[in-house]
C-alpha positions in Angstrom: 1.0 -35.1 17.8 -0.9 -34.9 20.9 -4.8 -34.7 20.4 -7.7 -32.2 21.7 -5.0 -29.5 21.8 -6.3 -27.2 19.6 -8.9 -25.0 19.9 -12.6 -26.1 18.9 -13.9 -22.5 18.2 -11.6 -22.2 15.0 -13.4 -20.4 12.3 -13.6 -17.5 9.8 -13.8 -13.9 11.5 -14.3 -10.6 10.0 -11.4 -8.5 10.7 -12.2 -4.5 10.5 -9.4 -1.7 10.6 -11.3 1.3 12.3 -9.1 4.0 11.1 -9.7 3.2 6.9 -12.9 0.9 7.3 -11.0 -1.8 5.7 -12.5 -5.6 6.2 -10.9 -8.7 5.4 -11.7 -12.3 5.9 -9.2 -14.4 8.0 -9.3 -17.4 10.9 -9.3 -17.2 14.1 -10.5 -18.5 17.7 -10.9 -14.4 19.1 -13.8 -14.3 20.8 -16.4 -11.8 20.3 -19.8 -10.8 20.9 -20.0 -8.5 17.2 -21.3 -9.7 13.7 -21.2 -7.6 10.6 -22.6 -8.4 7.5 -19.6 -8.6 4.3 -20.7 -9.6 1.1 -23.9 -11.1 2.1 -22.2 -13.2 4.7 -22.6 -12.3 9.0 -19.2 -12.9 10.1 -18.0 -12.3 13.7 -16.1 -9.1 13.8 -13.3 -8.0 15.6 -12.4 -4.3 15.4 -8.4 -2.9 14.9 -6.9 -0.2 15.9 -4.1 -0.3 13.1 -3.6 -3.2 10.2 -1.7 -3.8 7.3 -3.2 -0.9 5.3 -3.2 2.0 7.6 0.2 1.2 9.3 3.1 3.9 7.4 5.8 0.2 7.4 3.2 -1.1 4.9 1.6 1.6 3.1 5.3 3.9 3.2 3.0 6.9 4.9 5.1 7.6 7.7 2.8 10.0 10.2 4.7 13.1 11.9 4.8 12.8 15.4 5.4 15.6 18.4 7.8 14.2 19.9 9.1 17.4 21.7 5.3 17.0 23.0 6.1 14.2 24.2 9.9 14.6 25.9 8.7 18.0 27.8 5.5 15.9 28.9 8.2 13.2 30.3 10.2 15.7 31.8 7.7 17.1 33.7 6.2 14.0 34.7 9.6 12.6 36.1 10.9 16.5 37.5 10.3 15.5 40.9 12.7 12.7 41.1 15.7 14.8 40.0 18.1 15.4 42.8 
């Protein structure tokens, strides 16, 4: 194996699901400028949109989306290249 190829900032980071609140614990060489405080411990933080418990293939909560919304707002936005 080749040496000094891995990273030197390698350590424990608070992980934080924004839409539940959810925090877990895992490694990771993410920088960021955030700490939060989780069971008496200041961990760096990095904030999620989506993780393993709010996202439906995991939790089997599959959200309703509008996709006629979504295909008339396409439409419209590509109508002028229609010949």
């Amino acid at each position: 194996m080749k040496k000094d190829i891995h990273p030197d900032n390698y350590r424990l980071v608070a992980f934080k699901d924004m839409s539940n609140e959810d925090v877990f614990i895992s490694k990771s060489t993410a920088d960021t400028s955030e700490t939060i405080d989780f069971e008496g411990v200041e961990y760096p933080l990095i904030k999620l949109e989506i993780s393993r418990t709010s996202h439906p293939y995991y939790t089997g909560k599959a959200k309703l989306v509008d996709t006629a919304g979504r295909i008339d707002k396409f439409k419209s936005k590509y109508a002028k290249f229609q010949k």
